[in-house]
MARDODREN-636522 format. One record per residue (C-alpha): residue number from 1; residue in one letter; x, y, z. Coordinates in steps of 0.02 Angstrom, whole numbers. Layout:
REM MARDODREN-636522
{NUM, a, {X, Y, Z}};
...
END
This chain:
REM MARDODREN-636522
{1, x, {6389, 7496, 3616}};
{2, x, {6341, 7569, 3454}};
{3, x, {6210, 7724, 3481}};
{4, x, {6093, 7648, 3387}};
{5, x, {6068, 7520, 3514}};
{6, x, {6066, 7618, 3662}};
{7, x, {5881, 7681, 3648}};
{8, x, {5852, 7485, 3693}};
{9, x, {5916, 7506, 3876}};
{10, x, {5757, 7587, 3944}};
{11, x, {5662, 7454, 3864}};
{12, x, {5737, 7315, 3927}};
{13, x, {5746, 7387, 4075}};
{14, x, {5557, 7406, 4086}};
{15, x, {5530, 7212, 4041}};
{16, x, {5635, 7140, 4151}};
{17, x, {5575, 7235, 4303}};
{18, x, {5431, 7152, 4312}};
{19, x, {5523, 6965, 4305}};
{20, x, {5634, 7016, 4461}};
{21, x, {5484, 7077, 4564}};
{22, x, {5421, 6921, 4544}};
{23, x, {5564, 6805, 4583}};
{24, x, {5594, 6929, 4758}};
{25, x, {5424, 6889, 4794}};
{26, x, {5453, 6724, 4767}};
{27, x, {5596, 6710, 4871}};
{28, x, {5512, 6808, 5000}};
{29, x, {5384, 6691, 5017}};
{30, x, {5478, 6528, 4976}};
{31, x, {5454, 6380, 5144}};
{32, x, {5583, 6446, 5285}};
{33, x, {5650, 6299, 5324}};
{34, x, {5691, 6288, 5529}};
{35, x, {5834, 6125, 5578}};
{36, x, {5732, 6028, 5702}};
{37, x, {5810, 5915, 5833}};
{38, x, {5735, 5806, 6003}};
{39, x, {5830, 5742, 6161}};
{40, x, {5723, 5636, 6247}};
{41, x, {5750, 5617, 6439}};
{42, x, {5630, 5511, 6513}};
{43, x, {5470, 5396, 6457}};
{44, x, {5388, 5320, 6570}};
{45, x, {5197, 5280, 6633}};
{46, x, {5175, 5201, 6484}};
{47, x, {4986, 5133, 6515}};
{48, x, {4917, 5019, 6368}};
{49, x, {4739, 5031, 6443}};
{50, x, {4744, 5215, 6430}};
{51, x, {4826, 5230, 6274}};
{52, x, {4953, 5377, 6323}};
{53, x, {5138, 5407, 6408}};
{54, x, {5211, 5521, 6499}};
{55, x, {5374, 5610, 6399}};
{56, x, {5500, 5749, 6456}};
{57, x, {5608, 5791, 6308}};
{58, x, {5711, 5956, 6255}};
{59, x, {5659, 5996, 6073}};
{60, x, {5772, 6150, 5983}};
{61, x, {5747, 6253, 5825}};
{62, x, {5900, 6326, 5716}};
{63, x, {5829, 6443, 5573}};
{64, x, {5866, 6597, 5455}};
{65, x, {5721, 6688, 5409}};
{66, x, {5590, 6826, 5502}};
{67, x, {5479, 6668, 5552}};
{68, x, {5487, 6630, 5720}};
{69, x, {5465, 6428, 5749}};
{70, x, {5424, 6412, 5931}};
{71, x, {5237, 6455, 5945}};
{72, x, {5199, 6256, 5912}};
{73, x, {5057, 6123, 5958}};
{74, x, {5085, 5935, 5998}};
{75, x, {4961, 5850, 5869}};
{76, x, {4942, 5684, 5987}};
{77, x, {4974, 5803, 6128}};
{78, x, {4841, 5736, 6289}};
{79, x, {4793, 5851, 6452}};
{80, x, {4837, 5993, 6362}};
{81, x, {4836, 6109, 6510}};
{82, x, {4944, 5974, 6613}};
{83, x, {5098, 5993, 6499}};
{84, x, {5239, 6107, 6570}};
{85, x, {5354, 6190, 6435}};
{86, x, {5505, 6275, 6481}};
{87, x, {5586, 6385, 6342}};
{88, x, {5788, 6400, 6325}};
{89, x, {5791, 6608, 6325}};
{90, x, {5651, 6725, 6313}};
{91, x, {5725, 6774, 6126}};
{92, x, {5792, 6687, 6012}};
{93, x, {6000, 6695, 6008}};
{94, x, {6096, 6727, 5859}};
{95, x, {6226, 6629, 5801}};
{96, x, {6389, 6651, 5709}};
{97, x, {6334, 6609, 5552}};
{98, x, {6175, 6721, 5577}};
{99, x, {6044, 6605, 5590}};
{100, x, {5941, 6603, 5762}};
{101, x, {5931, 6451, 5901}};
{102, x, {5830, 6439, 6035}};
{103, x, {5704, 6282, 6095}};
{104, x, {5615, 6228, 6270}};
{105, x, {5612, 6068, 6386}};
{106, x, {5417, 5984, 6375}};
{107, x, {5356, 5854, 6492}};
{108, x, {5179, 5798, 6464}};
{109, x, {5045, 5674, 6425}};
{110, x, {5057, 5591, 6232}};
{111, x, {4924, 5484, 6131}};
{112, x, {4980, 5304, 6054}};
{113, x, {4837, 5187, 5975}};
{114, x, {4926, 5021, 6050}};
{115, x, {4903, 4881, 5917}};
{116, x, {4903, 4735, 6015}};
{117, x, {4874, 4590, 5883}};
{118, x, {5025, 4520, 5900}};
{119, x, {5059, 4515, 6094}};
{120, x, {5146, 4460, 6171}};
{121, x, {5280, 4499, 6028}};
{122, x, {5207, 4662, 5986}};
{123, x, {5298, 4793, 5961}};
{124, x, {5241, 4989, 5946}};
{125, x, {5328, 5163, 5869}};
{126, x, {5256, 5306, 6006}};
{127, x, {5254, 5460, 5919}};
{128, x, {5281, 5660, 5983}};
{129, x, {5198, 5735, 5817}};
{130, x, {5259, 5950, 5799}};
{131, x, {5166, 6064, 5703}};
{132, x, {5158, 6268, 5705}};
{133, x, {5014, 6342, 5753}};
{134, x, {5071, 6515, 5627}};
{135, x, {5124, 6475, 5501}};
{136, x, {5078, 6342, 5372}};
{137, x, {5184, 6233, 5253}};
{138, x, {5198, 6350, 5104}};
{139, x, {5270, 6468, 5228}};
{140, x, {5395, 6348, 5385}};
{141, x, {5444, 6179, 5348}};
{142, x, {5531, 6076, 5486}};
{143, x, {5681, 5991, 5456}};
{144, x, {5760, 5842, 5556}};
{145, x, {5933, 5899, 5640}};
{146, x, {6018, 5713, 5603}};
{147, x, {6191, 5751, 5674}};
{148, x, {6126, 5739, 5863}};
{149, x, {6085, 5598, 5975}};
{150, x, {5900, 5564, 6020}};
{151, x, {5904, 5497, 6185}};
{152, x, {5986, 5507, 6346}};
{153, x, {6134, 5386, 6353}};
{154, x, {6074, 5269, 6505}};
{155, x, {5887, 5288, 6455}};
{156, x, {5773, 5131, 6457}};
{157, x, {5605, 5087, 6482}};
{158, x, {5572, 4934, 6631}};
{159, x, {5508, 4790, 6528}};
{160, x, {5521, 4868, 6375}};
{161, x, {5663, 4833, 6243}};
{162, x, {5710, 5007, 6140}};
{163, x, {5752, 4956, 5976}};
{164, x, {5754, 5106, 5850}};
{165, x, {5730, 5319, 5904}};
{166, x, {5715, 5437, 5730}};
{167, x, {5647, 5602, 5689}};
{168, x, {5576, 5642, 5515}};
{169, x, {5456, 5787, 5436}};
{170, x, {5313, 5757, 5322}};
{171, x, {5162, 5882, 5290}};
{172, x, {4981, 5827, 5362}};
{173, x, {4840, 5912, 5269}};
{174, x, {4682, 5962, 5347}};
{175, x, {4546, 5932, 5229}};
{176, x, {4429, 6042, 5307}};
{177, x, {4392, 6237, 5328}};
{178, x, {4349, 6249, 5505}};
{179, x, {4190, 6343, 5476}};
{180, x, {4289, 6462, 5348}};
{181, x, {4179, 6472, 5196}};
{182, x, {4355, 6543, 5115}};
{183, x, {4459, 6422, 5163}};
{184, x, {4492, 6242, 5069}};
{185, x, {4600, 6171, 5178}};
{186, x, {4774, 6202, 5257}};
{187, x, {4935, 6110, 5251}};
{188, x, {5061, 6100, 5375}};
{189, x, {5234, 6055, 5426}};
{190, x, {5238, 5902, 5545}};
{191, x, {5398, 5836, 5655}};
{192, x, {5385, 5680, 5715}};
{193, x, {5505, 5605, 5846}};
{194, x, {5449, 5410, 5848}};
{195, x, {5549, 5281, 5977}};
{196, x, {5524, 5105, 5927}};
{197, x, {5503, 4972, 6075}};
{198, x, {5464, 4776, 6086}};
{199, x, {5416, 4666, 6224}};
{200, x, {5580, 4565, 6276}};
{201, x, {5554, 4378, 6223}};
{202, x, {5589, 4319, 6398}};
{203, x, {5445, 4391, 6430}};
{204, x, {5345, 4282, 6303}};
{205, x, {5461, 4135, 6335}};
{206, x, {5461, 4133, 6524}};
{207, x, {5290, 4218, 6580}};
{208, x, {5170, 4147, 6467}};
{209, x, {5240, 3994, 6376}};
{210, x, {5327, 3910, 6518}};
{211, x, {5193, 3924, 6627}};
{212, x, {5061, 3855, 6481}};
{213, x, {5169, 3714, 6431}};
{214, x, {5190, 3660, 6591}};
{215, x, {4982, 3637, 6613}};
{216, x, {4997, 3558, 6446}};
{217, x, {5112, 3421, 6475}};
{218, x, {5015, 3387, 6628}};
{219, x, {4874, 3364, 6545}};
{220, x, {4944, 3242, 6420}};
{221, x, {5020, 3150, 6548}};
{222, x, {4827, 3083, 6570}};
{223, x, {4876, 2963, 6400}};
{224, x, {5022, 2892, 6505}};
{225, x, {4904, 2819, 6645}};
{226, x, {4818, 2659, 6627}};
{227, x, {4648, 2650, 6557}};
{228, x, {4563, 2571, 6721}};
{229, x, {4618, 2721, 6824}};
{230, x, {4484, 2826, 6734}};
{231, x, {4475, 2944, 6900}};
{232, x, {4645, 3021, 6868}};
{233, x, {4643, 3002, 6671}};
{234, x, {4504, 3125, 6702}};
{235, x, {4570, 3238, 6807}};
{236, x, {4733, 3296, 6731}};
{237, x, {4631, 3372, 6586}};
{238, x, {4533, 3445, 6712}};
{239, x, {4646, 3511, 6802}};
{240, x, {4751, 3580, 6670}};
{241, x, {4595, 3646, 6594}};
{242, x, {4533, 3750, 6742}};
{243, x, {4722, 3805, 6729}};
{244, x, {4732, 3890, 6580}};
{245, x, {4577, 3983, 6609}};
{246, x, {4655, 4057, 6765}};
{247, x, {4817, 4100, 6657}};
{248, x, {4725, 4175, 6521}};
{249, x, {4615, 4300, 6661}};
{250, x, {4793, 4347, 6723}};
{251, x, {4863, 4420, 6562}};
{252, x, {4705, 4484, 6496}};
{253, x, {4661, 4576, 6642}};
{254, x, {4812, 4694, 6580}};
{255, x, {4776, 4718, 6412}};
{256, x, {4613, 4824, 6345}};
{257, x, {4474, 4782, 6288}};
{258, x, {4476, 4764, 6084}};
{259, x, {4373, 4686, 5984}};
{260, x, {4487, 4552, 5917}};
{261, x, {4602, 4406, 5972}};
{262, x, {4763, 4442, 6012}};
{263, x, {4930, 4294, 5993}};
{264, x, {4899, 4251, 6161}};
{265, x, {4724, 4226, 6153}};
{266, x, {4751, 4108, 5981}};
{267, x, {4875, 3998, 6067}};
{268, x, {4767, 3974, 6211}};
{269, x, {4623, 3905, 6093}};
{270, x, {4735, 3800, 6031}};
{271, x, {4776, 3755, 6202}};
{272, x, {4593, 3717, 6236}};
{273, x, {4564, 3615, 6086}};
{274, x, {4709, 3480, 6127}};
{275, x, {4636, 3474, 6296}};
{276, x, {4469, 3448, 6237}};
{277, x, {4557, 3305, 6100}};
{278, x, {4628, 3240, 6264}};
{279, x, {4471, 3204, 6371}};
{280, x, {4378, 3135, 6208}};
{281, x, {4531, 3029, 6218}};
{282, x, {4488, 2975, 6382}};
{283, x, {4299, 2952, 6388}};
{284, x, {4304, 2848, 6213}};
{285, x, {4458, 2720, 6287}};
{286, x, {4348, 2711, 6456}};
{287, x, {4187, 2688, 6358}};
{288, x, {4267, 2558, 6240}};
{289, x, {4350, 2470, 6397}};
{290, x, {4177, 2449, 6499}};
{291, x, {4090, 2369, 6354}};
{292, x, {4207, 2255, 6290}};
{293, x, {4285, 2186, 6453}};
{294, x, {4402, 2051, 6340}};
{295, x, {4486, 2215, 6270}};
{296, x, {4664, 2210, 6255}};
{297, x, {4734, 2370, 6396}};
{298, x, {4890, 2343, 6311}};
{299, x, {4854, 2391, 6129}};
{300, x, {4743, 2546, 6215}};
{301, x, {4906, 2616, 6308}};
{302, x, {5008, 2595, 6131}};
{303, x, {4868, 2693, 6078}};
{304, x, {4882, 2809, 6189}};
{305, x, {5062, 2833, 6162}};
{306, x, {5056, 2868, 5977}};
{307, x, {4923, 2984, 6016}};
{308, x, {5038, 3102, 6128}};
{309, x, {5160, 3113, 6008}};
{310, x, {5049, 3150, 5879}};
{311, x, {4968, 3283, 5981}};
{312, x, {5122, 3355, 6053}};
{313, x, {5193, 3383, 5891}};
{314, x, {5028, 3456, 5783}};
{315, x, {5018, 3585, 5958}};
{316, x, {5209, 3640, 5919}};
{317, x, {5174, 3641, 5748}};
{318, x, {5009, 3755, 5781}};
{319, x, {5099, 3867, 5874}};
{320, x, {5244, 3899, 5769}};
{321, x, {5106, 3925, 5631}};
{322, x, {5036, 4058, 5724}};
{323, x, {5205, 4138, 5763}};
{324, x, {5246, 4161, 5584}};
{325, x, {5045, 4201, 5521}};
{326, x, {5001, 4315, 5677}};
END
């Protein structure tokens, strides 16, 4: 270097300094990011009334950094002091590429706001939400371990159908200080693990409809009678009426209460309306019958006929409409 350059050294020297302190501290107090990963065991007491389950799931942290992940809080988490966590080791282990592992076993008492618009064909994604209670998204981010499997191999949940299990991180921000006039607001890292399930469709197809359609064809079996039996034209609507009040008690007695009308419930008004259309059927032929005695009973049961097919097919139609809509 010529030595009329080399008085430049120091100075250089004292410029950069500063721009390396910074990117150290930067790198010291960039998001430690901590490999995340859930084995669920059993589910089970699943109670739509109550709005909760009952999990017990290993969950396991891989990470490099000072930061210690395991000091966490369930988000959706219910009975707090019920829950029973089991850690892996007292410390955490180190592994062969440095990093540290350890994790616990949890069973416990989880939150799930059941949407129940479309029941019987609902389906519902119950959620274990992770966050740490230390440290605060700037500082540990969680990261979903992909290369495992979720749940236990022979797992299932009795009338339940399990159709999807994932884990993914996102970052929930509390918008409030919690009574700290210096504080705007926190973020933090949150792990989900969400399992999806459905109602089977036997359970649609051969609980509630079968039993339904049965009271229905019954009661337009009423338009199949001859008009001067006006006794038991009567009393198949009747019948089939009272019917469907007891069927609806039976499945509604399971659900909550909510404050609007579930797939069930619209199919049953529709229910109700064709066999209200069926008794005005009824009473009108009867009526028409006693006051014109010359009336022709012949062209009333063609009537009749046409008017359960008609029917039939407008309360399929209806209730493929609300199938699609619902």
């Amino acid at each position: 270097m010529p030595r009329q350059l080399r008085f430049l050294i120091p100075i250089v020297g004292l410029l950069c300094a500063p721009i390396a302190s910074l990117h150290a501290q930067a790198d010291s107090s960039a998001a430690q990011p901590v490999y995340s990963g859930v084995y669920l065991m059993n589910l089970y007491d699943l109670d739509v009334n109550e709005y909760s389950f009952y999990a017990d799931f290993y969950v396991w942290f891989r990470w490099q950094g000072e930061r210690d992940p395991m000091n966490i809080e369930f988000v959706n988490a219910l009975e707090k002091w019920g829950f029973t966590i089991t850690p892996f080791t007292e410390e955490a282990q180190v592994l062969d590429d440095g990093s540290y592992y350890n994790g616990m076993r949890i069973e416990g008492r989880f939150y799930h706001s059941f949407e129940l618009a479309r029941f019987p064909l609902d389906a519902h994604q119950l959620e274990i939400r992770i966050e740490n209670v230390d440290f605060t998204a700037d500082s540990l981010v969680y990261v979903p371990d992909t290369m495992t499997h979720l749940v236990r191999p022979d797992f299932m949940i009795p009338g339940w159908a399990i159709t999807d299990a994932r884990m993914e991180a996102n970052t929930n921000f509390y918008a409030t200080s919690f009574g700290d006039p210096q504080d705007r607001g926190s973020s933090y890292s949150n792990f989900t693990f969400s399992l999806t399930i459905t109602r089977p469709a036997s359970y649609f197809l051969l609980k509630l409809m079968l039993p339904l359609l049965v009271v229905i064809m019954a009661s337009l079996g009423a338009l199949f009678i001859a008009p001067t039996y006006v006794d038991a034209r009567f009393s198949l609507p009747i019948g089939g009426l009272l019917s469907c009040v007891f069927l609806q008690q039976s499945y509604s007695s399971a659900l909550p209460d909510v404050g609007y009308m579930v797939l069930m419930d619209k199919i049953y008004l529709l229910s109700y309306l064709l066999i209200g259309l069926i008794m005005l059927r009824v009473l009108l032929a009867s009526n028409a019958l006693a006051h014109d005695t010359s009336a022709d009973h012949r062209a009333v049961r063609r009537q009749d006929r046409r008017l359960w097919w008609s029917l039939t097919a407008l309360y399929l139609l209806g209730i493929g409409i609300l199938l699609i809509v619902s």
